[in-house]
C-alpha positions as CSV (number, residue, x, y, z in Angstrom):
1,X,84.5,93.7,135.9
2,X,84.8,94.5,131.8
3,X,81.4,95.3,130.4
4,X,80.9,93.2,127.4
5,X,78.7,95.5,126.2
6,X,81.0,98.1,125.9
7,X,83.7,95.9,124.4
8,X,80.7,95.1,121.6
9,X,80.2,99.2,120.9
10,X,84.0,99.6,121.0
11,X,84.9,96.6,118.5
12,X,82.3,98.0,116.2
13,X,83.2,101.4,116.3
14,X,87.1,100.4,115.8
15,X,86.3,98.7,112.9
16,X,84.6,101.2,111.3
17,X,86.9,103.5,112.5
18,X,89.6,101.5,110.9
19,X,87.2,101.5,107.4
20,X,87.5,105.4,107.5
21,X,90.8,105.5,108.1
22,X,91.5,103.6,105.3
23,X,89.5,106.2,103.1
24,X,92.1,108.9,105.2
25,X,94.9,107.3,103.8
26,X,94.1,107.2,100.6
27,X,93.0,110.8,100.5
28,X,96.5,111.8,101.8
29,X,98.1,112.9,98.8
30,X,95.7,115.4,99.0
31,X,97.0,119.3,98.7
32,X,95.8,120.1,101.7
33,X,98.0,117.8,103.1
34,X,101.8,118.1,103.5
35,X,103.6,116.4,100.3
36,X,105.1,113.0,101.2
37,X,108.9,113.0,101.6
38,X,110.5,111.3,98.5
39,X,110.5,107.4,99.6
40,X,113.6,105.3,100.2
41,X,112.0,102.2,98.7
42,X,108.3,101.3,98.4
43,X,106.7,98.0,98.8
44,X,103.1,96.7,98.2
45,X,102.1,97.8,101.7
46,X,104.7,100.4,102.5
47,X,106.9,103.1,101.6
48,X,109.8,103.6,103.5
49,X,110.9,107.3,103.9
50,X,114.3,108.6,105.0
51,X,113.6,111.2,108.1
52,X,116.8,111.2,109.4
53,X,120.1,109.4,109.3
54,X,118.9,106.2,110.6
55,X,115.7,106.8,111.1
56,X,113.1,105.4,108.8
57,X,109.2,106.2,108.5
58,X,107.1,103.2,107.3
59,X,104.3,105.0,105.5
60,X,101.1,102.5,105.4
61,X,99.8,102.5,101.7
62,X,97.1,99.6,99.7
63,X,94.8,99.4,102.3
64,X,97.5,99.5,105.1
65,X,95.9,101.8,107.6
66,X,98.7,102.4,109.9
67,X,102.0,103.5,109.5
68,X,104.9,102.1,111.4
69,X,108.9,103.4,112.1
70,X,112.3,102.0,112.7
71,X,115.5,103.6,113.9
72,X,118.9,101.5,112.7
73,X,121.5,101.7,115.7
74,X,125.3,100.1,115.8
75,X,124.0,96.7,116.8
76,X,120.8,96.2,116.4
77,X,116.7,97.8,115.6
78,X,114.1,99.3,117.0
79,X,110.6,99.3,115.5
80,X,107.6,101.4,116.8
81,X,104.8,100.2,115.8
82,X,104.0,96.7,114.3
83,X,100.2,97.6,112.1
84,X,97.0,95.6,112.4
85,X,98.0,92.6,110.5
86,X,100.8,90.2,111.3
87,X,101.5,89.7,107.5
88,X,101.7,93.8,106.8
89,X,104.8,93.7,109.9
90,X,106.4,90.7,108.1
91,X,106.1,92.7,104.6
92,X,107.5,95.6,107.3
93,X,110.6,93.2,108.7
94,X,111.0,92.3,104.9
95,X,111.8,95.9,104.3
96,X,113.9,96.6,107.2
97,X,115.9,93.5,106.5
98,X,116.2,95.7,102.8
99,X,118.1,97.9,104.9
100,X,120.2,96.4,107.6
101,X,121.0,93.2,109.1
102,X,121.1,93.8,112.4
103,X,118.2,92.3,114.1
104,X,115.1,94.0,115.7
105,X,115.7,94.5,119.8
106,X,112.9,96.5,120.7
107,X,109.4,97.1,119.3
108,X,107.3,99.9,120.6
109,X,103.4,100.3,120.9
110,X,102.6,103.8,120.9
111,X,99.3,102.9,122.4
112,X,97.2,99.4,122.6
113,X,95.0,99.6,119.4
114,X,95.3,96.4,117.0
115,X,96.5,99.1,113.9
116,X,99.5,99.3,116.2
117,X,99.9,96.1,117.9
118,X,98.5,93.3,116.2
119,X,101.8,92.3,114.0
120,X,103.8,92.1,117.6
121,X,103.5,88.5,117.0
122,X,105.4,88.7,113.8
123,X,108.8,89.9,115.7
124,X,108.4,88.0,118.5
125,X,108.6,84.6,115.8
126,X,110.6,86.8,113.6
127,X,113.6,87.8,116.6
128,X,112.7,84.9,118.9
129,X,113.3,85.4,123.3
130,X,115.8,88.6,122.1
131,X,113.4,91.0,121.1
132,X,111.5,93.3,124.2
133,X,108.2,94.6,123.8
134,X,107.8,98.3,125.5
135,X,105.2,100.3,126.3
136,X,103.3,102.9,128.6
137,X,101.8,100.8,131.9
138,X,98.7,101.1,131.0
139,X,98.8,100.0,127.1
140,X,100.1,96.9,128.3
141,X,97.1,96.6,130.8
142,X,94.5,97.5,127.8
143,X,96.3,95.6,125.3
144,X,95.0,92.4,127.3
145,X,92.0,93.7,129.2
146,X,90.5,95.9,125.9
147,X,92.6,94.0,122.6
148,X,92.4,90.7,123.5
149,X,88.2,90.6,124.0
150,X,88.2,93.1,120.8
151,X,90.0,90.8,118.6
152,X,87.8,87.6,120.0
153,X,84.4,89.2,119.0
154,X,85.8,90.9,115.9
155,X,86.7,87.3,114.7
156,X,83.9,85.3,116.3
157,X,80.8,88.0,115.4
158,X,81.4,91.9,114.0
159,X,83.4,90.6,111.2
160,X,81.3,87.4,110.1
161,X,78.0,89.4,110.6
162,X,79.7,92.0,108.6
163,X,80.5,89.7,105.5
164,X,77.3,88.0,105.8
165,X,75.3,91.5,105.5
166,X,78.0,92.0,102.9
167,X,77.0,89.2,100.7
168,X,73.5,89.0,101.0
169,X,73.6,92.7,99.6
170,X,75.7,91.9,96.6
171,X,73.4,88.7,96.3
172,X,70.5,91.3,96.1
173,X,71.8,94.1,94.3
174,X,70.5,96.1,97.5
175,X,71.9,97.9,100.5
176,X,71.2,98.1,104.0
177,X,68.7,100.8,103.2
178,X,66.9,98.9,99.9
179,X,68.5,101.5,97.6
180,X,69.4,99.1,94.2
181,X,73.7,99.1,94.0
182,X,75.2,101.1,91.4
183,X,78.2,100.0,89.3
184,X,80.1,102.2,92.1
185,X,78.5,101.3,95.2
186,X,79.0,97.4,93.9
187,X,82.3,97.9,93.7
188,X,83.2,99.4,96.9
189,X,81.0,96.8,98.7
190,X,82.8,94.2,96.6
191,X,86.6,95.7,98.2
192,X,84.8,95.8,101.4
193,X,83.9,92.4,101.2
194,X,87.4,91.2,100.1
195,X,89.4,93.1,103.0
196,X,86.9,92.4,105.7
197,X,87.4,88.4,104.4
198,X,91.3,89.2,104.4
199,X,91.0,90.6,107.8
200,X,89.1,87.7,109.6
201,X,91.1,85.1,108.0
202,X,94.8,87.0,109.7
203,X,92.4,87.5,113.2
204,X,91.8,84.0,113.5
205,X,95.6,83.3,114.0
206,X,96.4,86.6,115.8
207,X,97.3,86.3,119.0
208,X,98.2,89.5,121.8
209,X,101.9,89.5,122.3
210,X,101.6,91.9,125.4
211,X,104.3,94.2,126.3
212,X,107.1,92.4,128.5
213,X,109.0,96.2,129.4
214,X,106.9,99.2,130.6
215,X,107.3,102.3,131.8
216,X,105.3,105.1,133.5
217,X,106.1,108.7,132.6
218,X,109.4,108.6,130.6
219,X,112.3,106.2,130.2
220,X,115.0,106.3,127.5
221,X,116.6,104.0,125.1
222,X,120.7,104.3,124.7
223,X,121.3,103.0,121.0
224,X,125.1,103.7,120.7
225,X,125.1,107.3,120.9
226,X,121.5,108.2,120.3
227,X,119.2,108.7,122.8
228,X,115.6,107.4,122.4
229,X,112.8,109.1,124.9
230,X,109.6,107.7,125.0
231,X,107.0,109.9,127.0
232,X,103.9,109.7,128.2
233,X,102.0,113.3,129.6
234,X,98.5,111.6,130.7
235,X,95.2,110.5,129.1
236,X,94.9,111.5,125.6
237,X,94.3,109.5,122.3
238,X,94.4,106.5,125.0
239,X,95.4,106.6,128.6
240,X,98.6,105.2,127.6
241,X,100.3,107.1,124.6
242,X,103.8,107.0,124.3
243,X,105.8,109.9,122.0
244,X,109.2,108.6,121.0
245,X,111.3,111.4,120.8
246,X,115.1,111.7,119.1
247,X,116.6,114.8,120.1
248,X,119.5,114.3,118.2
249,X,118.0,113.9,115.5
250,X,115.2,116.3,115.7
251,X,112.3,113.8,114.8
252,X,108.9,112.7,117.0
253,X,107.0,109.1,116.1
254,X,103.6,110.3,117.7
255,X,101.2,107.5,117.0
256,X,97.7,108.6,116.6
257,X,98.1,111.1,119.0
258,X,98.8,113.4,115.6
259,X,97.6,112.1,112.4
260,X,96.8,113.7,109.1
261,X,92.8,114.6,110.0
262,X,91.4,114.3,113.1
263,X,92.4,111.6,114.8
264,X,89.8,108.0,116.3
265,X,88.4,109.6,119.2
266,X,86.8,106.5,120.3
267,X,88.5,105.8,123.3
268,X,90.2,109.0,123.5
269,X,90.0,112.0,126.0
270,X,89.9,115.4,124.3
271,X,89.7,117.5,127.3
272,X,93.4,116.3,128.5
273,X,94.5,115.0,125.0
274,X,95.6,119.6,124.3
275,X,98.1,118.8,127.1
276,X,99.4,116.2,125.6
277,X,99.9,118.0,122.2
278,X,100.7,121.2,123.7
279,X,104.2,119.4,125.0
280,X,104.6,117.7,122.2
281,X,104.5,121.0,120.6
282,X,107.3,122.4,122.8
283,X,109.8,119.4,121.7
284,X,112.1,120.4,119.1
285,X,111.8,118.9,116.2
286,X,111.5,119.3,112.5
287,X,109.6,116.1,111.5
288,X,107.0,114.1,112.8
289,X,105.8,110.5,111.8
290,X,102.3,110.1,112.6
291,X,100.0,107.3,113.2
292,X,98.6,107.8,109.9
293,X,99.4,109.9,106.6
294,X,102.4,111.2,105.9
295,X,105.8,112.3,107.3
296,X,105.1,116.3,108.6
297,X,107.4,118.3,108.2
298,X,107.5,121.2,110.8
299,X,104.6,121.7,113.3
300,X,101.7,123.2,111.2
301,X,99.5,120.2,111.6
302,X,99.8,119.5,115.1
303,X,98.8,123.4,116.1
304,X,96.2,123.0,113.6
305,X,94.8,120.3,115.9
306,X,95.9,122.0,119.1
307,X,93.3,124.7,117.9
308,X,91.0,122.6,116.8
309,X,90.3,120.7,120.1
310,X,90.5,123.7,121.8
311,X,87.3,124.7,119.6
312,X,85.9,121.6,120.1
313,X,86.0,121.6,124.1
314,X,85.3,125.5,124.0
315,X,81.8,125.2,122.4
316,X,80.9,121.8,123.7
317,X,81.5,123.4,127.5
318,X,79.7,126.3,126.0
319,X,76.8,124.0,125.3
320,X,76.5,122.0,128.2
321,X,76.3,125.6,130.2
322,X,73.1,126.3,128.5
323,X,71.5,123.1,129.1
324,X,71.5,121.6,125.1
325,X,71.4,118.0,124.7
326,X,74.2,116.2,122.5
327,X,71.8,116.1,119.8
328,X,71.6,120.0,119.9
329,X,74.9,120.3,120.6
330,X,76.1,119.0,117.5
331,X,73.0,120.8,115.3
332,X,74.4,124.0,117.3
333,X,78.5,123.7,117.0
334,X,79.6,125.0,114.3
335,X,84.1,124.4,113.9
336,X,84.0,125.0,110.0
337,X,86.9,127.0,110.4
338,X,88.9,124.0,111.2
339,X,88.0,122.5,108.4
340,X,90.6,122.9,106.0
341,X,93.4,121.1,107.8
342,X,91.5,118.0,108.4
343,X,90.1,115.8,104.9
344,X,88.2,113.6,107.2
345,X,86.2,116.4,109.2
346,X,83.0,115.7,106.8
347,X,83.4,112.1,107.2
348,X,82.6,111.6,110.9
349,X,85.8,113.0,112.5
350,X,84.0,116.2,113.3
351,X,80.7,114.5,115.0
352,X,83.2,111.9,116.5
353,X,85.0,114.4,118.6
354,X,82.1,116.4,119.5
355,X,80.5,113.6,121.3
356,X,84.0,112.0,122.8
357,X,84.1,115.2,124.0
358,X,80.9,115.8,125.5
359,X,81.0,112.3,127.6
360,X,84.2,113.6,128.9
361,X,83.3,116.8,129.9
362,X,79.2,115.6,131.4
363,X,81.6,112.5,133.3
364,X,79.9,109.4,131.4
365,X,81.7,106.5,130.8
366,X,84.9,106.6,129.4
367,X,85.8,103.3,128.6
């Protein structure tokens, strides 16, 4: 039976999450991150980036957290990726429509999170019976037995409670903790208030368009002469990532299996997630679109994350060995040396993963 307690935890911490992510993006011009291909065309909620001959990255930008891609074939489109409001994948289908006429025929979920499936609604009305939905087995099984209770209590209590906490602390000039608001700290409560009001008004019409083609370990997609693989190694961000691969073309559309920090660990498995990356890693390629940030060229950041859950699992193992608790566990860990390659590692990415970790590796729940 699902635990609607854990669906509670889970839809908080995704929204959060999602809050932090945004803060990621916006930090991704950073120079510690790789500098953004020049774009094709940029929108309000996107720039669109040439990777390859055909191949288009839709870099999420103004508050859009995730990112999206789509590869133009002879006849027709295919989309990964579809962001976690249905009005950011019709400003998406606006731009693809900038580029070609042919019509969408598939749309891809990398993995069942709303950032990455919420706007599948907007192509099916968009395309109509002609478009397919594909995914891993299992992201279609989470999609309705995890998204669809997350978005019902995101719209129905987080996000009200959220903007009622919200407003009384403007209304006050106070936050949570009775500190008085700075000019700052208004402000940023004031954006919060706005996107979190944007966000509930979109989740009361979304509905989950489930995936209607899915696959188990590999399957590929003939677009004239390309090939398109999608793959899937085992439990790693989710328990149902898919990597779209192009050969041909040398490219990988990872989701947030690789993103420009650390990735959401919140329903994630660190433990088997190095697998995952480490055949990733032995893909060639020369660019990668991630889930979040921008296009990467070559495979620095993904070895930098290869090492750093390595770390991670390395000292939490070490840890649990001598007995420590969580809490002095993450007193005791120190992965400062990973630092550098990940802008959200202060920000809760670190801690995140530490604990993800630990319930994976001490069996508790994993849901």
């Amino acid at each position: 039976m699902f635990n609607s307690v854990r669906v509670r935890e889970h839809a908080f911490a995704m929204l959060i999450a999602i809050l932090l992510l945004g803060a990621l993006a916006a930090a991704s011009s950073a120079p510690l991150l790789h500098a953004q291909t020049p774009a094709q065309s940029s929108s309000q909620s996107f720039d669109i980036v040439s990777v390859a001959p055909g191949v288009y990255a839709a870099i999420g930008k103004n508050g859009v957290f995730g990112n999206g891609a789509f590869i133009v074939g002879p006849d027709s489109v295919v989309v990964v990726d579809t962001q976690l409001r249905p009005s950011w994948a019709r400003d998406l289908i606006s731009e693809i429509r900038k580029v070609t006429d042919k019509p969408v025929r598939y749309v891809i979920n990398t993995h069942w999170h709303g950032d990455h499936t919420n706007g599948n609604m907007a192509y099916a009305a968009a395309f109509g019976p002609n478009v397919t939905f594909v995914a891993q087995t299992n992201t279609r099984e989470d999609m309705i037995a995890r998204g669809a209770p997350q978005i019902e209590l995101q719209r129905t209590k987080t996000l009200p409670d959220g903007i009622t906490a919200l407003e009384k602390q403007l209304a006050d000039g106070k936050d949570a903790k009775g500190v008085a608001l700075t000019d700052a700290t208004r402000q940023q409560m004031q954006t919060q208030l706005t996107n979190q009001k944007a966000q509930l008004a979109e989740l009361l019409v979304t509905t989950v368009t489930p995936s209607t083609l899915t696959y188990d370990t590999s399957m590929i997609i003939h677009q004239g002469e390309r090939e398109i693989h999608l793959l899937h190694w085992g439990n790693a961000h989710t328990r149902g990532d898919t990597v779209v691969y192009l050969p041909k073309e040398r490219v990988v559309i990872t989701g947030d299996l690789l993103t420009n920090g650390i990735p959401n660990v919140r329903s994630g498995y660190p433990v088997e997630w190095i697998d995952t990356l480490n055949a990733i890693d032995k893909l060639s390629w020369d660019s990668a679109i991630p889930g979040h940030g921008n296009v990467q060229p070559g495979k620095a950041q993904l070895e930098s994350l290869i090492a750093y859950f390595k770390d991670v699992v390395a000292a939490v193992k070490d840890c649990v060995a001598k007995g420590m608790t969580l809490e002095q566990a993450e007193k005791t860990i120190d992965l400062s040396k990973d630092k550098s390659a990940f802008p959200n590692f202060d920000t809760g990415g670190n801690i995140s993963a530490i604990e993800r970790t630990w319930t994976e590796i001490t069996g508790g729940p994993m849901q």
